[in-house]
N, C-alpha and C positions, 0 to 999 in steps of 0.2 A: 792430580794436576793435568788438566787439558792439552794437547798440544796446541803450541803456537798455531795462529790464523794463517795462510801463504802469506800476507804483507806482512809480516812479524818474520818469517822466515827469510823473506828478503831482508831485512832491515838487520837480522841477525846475522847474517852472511857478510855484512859490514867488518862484524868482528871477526869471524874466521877468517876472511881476508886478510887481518891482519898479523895470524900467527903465521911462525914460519914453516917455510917447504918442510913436509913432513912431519908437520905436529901430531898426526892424526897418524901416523904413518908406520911407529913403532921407533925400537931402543934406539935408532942413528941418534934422536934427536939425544938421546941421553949425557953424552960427553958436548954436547954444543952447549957454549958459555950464557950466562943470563946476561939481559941489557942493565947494565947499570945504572944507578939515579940518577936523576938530572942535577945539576948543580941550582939551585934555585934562588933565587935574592930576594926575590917580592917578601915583602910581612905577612904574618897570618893578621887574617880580618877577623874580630868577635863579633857574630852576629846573633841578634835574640830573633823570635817566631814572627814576629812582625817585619822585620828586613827581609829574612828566609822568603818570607812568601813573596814581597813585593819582587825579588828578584827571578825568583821562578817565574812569576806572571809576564815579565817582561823580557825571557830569555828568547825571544823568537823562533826561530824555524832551527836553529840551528842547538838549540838548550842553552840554558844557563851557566854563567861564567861563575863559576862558585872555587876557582883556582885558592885553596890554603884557606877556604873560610875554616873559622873553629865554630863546630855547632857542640862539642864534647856536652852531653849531658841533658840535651834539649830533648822533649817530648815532640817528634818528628813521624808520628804516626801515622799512617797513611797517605801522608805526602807523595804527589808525582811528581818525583827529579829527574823524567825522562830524557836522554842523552845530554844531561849534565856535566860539565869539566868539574868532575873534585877532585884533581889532581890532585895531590900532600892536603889534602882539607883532613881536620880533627874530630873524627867523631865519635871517642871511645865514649864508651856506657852511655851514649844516644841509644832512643826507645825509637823504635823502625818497625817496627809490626806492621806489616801489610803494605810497606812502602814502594812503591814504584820506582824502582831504579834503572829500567831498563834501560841497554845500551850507555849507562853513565860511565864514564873514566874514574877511574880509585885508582890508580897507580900511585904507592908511595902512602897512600891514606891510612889514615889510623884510626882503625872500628875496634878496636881492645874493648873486650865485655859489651860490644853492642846488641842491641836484642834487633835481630833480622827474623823473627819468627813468620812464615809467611812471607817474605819479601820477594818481590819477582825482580831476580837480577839476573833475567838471560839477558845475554850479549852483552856482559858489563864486563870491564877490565880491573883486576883488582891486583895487577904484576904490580911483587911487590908490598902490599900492603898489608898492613899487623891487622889480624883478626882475633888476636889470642882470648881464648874465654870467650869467646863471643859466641852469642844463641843463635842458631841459623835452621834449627826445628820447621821443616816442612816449608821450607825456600825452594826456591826454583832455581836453578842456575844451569842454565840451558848456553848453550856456547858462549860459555863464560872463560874468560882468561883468569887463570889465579897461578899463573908462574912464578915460582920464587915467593908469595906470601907465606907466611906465619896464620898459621892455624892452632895451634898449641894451645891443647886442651878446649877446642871451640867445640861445640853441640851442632851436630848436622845428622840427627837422629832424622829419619822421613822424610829426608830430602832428595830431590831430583837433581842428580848433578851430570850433564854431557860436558864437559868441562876441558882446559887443559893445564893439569895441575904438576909440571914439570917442576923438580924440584921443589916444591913444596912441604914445608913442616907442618906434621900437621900427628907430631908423640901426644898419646892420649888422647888423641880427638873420640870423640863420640861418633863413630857414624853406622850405628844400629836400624836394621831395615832401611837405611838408606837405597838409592835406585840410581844405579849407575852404569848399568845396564842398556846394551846399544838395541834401539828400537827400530830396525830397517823400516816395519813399516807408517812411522811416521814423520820419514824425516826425508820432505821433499828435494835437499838438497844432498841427498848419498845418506849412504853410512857414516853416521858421526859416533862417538866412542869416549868414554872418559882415559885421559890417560894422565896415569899416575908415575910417570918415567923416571927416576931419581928422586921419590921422593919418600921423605922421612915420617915412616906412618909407627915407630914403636911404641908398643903396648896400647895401640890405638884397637879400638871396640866398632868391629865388623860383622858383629854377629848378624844372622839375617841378612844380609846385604843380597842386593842383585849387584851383581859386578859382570856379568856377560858381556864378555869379549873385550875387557876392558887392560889397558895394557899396563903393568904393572912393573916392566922389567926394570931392574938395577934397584927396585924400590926397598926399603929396609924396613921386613912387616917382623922383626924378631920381638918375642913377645905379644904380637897381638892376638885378640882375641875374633877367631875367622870360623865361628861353628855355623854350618849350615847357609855357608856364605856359598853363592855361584860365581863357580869360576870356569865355567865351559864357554871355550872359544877362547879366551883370555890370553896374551902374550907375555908370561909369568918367566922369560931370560934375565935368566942372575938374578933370582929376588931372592930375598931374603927369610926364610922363614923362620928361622933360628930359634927352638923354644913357643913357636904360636901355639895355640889351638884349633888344629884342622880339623875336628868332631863336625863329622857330617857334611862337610864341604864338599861341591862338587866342581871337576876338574875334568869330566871328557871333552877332549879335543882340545885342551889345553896344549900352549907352546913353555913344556920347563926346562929347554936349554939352559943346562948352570945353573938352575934353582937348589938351593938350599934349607934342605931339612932338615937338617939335624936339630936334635933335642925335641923336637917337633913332640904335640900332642893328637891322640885320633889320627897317626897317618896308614892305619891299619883301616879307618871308618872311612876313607875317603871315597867318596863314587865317581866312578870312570877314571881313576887312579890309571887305570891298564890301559884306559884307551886315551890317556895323553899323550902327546907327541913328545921326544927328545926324552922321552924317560930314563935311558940309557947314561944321560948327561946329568942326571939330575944329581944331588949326593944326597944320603939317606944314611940312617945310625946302621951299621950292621944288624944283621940280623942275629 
C-alpha cells in the first residue's frame, strides 16, 4: 500500500483532530469512558444501486448524506463514498472490494460479514460500529477511528492499520501479517501508531504481524496466537498474555510494566526478552 499523497495527509489530520488528547499517547487513555450512541429518530432509508449512485453524484463538496441508508446486501464494489455521513447506515454482507470510503463517518454502522477486501478507509470513523465476520483482507485503514467497534471474528489478514482501536472487540479476528507497525518515515504529520488500548483481542491470530511500537496496554491477547509477531518499541502495560503463543516474538525495548505471562507459549524463544523495559514488573510462570 502506498502512502498517502501530502493532500491526503492533510485531509486525514481531519480525523486525528478529532480523537482525543492522548489517543496516540499511550494507557491514560485506557480507563477514559467511550462516547455513547446518539439517540436517533430518523427511519432507515432502503436504497437499490441506482439511488446509491444518484446520491453520491450529488453529495457536493461536503459528501453525501447517506445518514441510516440500508444498502445490507448490495453489490457496492468499487464505489467512491468519499467523506460520506453513514452514520447508523446498514451494510452487512454488502460487497465493498476496492471501495473508496475515505474520510466517511460509520459511527454506529452495521458492516456484519461485509467484504472490505482492498477498501481504502484511511481517515474513516468506524466508533462504534459491528464489523463482525467481516473481510477487510488487504484494506488500508490509515488514521482510521475504530473505538469501541466489534470486530469479532473479522479477516484483517494483510492489512495496513495506523488506527485507534481503543476498546475494541476484536476475539478471534484474523490479523496474520497484518502491518501495524509505526512508520516515522512516512508520516508527515509525526509519529502515528496503532493503539490497541483496552482492547479485546482473545484467541485472536497475530501471527506475522508488524506491531512496532504499537500500544497494546490493558489489552486482553490471552490465548492468542503472536508467533514471530514484532513487538519492539511497543507499550505492552498490563497486557495480557495469558496462555498465547509468543514463539518467536520480538520484544526489545518493549514497555511490559504489569504484563502478564503466565501460561504463556515460546516465552523462552522470545528475542530481546532481556532487553525490554519494566521486565522486573512483568509476571512470568516460575521457573
Amino acid at each position: 500500500m502506498r502512502a498517502p499523497s501530502n493532500r491526503a495527509c492533510r485531509l486525514i489530520a481531519l480525523a486525528v483532530s478529532a480523537l482525543p488528547v492522548g489517543a496516540y499517547a499511550g494507557p491514560a487513555s485506557a480507563t477514559a469512558s467511550v462516547p455513547p450512541a446518539a439517540t436517533v429518530d430518523s427511519p432507515t432509508v432502503r436504497l437499490d444501486l441506482a439511488g446509491l449512485k444518484q446520491r453520491l453524484e450529488s453529495g457536493g463538496s461536503d459528501g453525501p448524506d447517506l445518514t441510516r441508508v440500508d444498502l445490507s446486501g448490495l453489490d457496492l464494489a468499487g464505489l467512491d463514498f468519499r467523506r460520506a455521513n453513514l452514520t447508523g447506515a446498514r451494510l452487512s454482507r454488502a460487497k465493498l472490494p476496492g471501495a473508496n470510503l475515505f474520510s466517511c463517518d460509520l459511527t454506529d454502522a452495521d458492516l456484519s460479514g461485509a467484504d472490505l477486501t482492498k477498501a481504502n478507509m484511511d481517515g474513516t470513523v468506524l466508533r462504534r460500529a459491528t464489523l463482525k465476520q467481516a473481510n477487510l483482507t488487504g484494506a488500508s485503514l490509515f488514521a482510521t477511528i475504530i473505538e469501541a467497534a466489534d470486530l469479532s471474528g473479522a479477516n484483517l489478514s494483510g492489512t495496513r492499520i495506523i488506527g485507534y482501536l481503543r476498546s475494541a472487540k476484536l476475539p478471534g479476528a484474523d490479523l496474520r501479517n497484518s502491518n501495524a507497525g509505526a512508520d516515522p518515515g512516512n508520516q508527515s504529520m509525526g509519529v502515528m501508531r496503532a493503539t490497541f488500548v483496552g482492547a479485546d483481542l482473545k484467541g485472536a491470530d497475530l501471527s506475522g504481524a508488524n506491531l512496532y511500537k504499537a500500544d497494546f496496554s490493558h489489552a486482553d491477547l490471552t490465548g492468542a496466537k503472536l508467533q514471530r509477531v514484532n513487538l519492539e518499541n511497543a507499550d505492552l502495560l498490563q497486557t495480557d498474555f495469558t496462555g498465547a503463543d509468543l514463539t518467536g516474538a520480538k520484544m526489545a525495548k518493549a514497555d511490559i510494566d504489569g504484563a502478564i505471562f503466565t501460561s504463556a507459549v515460546g516465552v523462552s524463544q522470545i528475542q530481546g526478552l532481556d532487553q525490554a523495559r519494566n521486565r522486573d514488573k512483568a509476571t512470568f510462570d516460575a521457573p
